[in-house]
VEXLOMAR-341619 format. One record per atom (N, C-alpha, C): residue number from 1; residue in three letters; atom name; x, y, z. Coordinates in steps of 0.2 Angstrom, whole numbers, plus 5000, padded with zeros to 4 digits. Example, Ala and Ser with C-alpha at 12.3 -4.5 7.8 and 13.67 -1.06 7.14 Angstrom:
NODE  num  residuo  atomo    c1    c2    c3
NODE    1      ALA      N  5066  4972  5039
NODE    1      ALA     CA  5062  4978  5039
NODE    1      ALA      C  5066  4984  5039
NODE    2      SER      N  5064  4989  5035
NODE    2      SER     CA  5068  4995  5036
NODE    2      SER      C  5064  5000  5039
END
This chain:
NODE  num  residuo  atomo    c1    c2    c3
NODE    1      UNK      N  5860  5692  4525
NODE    1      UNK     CA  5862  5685  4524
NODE    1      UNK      C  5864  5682  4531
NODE    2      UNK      N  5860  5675  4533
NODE    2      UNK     CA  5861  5674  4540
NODE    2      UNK      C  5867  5666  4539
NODE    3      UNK      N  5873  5668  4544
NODE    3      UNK     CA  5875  5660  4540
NODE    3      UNK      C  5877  5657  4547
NODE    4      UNK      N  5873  5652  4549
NODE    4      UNK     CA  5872  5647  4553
NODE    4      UNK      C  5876  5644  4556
NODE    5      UNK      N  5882  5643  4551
NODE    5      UNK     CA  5888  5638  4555
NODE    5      UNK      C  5892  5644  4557
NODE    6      UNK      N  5891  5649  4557
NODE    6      UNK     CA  5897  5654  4559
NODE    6      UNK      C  5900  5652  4566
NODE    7      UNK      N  5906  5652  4566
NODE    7      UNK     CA  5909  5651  4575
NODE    7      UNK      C  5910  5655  4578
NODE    8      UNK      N  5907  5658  4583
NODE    8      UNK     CA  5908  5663  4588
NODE    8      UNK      C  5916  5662  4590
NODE    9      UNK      N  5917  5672  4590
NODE    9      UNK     CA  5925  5672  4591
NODE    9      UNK      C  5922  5671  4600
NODE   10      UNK      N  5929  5667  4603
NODE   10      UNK     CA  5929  5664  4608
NODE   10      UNK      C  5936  5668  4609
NODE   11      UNK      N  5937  5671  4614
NODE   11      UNK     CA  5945  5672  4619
NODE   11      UNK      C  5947  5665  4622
NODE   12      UNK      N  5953  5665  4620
NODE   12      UNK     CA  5958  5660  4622
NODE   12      UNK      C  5964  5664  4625
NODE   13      UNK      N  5964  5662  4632
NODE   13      UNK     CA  5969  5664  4637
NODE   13      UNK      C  5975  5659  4636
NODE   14      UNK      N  5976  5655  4634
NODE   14      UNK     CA  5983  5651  4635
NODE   14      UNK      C  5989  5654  4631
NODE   15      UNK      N  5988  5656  4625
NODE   15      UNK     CA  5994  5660  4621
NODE   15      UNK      C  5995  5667  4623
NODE   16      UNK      N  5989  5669  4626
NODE   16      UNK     CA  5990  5677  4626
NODE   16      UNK      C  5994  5676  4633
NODE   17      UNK      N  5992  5671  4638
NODE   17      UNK     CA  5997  5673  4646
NODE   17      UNK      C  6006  5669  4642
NODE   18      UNK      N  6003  5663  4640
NODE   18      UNK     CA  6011  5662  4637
NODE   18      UNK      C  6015  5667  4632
NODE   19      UNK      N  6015  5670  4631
NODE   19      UNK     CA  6017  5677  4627
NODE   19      UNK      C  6019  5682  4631
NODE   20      UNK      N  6014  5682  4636
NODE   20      UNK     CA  6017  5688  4642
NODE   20      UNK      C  6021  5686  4647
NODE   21      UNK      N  6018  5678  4649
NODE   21      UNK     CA  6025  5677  4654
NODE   21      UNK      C  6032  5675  4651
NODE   22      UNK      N  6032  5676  4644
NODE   22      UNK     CA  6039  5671  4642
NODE   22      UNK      C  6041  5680  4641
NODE   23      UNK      N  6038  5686  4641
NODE   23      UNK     CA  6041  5691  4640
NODE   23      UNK      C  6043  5694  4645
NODE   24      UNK      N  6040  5691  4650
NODE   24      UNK     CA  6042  5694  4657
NODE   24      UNK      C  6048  5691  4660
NODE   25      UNK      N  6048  5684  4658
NODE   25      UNK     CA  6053  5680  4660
NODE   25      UNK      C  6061  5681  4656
NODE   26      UNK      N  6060  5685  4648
NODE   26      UNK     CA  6065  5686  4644
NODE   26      UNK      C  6069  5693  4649
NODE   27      UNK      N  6065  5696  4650
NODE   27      UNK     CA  6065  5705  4654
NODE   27      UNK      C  6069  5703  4660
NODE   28      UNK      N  6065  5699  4665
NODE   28      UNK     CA  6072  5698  4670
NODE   28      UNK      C  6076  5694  4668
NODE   29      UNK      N  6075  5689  4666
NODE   29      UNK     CA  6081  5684  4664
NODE   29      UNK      C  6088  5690  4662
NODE   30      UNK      N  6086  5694  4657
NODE   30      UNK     CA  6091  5698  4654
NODE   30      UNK      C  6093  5703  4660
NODE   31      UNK      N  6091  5705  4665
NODE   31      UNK     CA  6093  5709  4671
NODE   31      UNK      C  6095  5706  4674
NODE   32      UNK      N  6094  5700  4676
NODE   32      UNK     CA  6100  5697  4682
NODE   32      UNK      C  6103  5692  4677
NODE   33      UNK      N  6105  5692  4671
NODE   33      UNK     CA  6110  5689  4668
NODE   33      UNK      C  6110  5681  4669
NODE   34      UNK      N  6104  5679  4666
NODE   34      UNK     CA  6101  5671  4669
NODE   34      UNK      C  6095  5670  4665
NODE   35      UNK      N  6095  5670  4657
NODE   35      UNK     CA  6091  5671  4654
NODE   35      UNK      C  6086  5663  4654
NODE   36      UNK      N  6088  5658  4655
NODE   36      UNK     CA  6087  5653  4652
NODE   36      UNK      C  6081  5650  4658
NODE   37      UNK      N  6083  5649  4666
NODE   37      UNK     CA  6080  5649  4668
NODE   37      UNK      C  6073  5654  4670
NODE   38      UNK      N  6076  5661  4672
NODE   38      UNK     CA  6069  5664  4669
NODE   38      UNK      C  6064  5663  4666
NODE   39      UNK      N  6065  5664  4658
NODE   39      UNK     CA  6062  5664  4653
NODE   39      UNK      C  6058  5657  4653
NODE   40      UNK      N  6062  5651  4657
NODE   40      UNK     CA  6058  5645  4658
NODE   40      UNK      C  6051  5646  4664
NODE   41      UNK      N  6054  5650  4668
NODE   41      UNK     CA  6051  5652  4674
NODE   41      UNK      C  6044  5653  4669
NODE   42      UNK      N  6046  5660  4668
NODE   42      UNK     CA  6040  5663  4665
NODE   42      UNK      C  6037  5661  4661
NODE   43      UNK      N  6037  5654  4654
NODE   43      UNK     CA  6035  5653  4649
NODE   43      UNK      C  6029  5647  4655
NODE   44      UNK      N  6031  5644  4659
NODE   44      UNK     CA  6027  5640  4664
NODE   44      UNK      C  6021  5644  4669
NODE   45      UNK      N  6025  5648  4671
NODE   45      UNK     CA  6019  5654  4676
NODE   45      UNK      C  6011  5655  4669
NODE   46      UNK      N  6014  5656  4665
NODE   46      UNK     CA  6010  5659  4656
NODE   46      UNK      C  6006  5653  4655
NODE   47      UNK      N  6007  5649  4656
NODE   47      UNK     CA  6004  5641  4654
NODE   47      UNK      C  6000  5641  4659
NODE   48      UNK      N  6003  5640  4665
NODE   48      UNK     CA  5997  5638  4671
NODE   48      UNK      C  5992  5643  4671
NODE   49      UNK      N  5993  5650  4672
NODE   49      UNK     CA  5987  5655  4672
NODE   49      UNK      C  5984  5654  4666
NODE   50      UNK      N  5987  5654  4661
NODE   50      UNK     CA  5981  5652  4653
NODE   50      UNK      C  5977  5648  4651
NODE   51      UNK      N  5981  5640  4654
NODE   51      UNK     CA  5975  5635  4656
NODE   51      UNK      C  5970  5637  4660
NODE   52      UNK      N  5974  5637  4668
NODE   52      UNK     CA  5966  5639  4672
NODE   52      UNK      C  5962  5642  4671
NODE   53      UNK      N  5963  5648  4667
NODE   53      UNK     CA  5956  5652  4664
NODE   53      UNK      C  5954  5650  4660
NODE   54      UNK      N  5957  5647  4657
NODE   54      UNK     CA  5952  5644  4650
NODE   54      UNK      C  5950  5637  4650
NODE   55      UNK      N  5952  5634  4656
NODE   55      UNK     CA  5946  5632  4661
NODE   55      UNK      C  5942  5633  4663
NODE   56      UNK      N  5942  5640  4666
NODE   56      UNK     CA  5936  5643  4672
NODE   56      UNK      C  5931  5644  4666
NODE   57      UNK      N  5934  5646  4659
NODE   57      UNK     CA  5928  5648  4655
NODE   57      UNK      C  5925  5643  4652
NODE   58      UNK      N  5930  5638  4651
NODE   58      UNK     CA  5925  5632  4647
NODE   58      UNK      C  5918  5626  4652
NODE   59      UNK      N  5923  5630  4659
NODE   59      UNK     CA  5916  5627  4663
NODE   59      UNK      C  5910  5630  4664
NODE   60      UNK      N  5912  5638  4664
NODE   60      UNK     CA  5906  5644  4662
NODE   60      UNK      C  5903  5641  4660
NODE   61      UNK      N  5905  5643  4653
NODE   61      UNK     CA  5901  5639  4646
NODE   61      UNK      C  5896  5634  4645
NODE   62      UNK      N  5902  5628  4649
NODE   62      UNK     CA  5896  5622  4649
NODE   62      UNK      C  5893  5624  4653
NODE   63      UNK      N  5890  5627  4659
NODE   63      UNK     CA  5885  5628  4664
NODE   63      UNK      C  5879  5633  4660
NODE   64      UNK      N  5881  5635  4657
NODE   64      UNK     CA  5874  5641  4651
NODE   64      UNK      C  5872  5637  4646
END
């Protein structure tokens, strides 16, 4: 059975780097006793890099 509308599973970076920098940002915050900016830190570093990639790919894409 061929089904036509099927959506190709696509990776999406922005949740997966938010996730890790907000876990990174939890990890120090909780070792220098300063959870709130850290975790801030981190949850923004996680966003930037998960956009830009998922940028670079969706311009790939457009260019194929």
């Amino acid at each position: 059975m061929n089904n036509k509308n099927k959506k190709e599973d696509k990776t999406h970076y922005l949740p997966i780097f938010m996730s890790i920098g907000l876990s990174i940002g939890v990890a120090i915050g909780a070792a220098t006793n300063n959870m709130p900016i850290f975790m801030s830190i981190g949850l923004a570093i996680g966003v930037g890099l998960g956009a830009a990639l998922d940028g670079q790919k969706k311009k790939k894409d457009k260019e194929e």
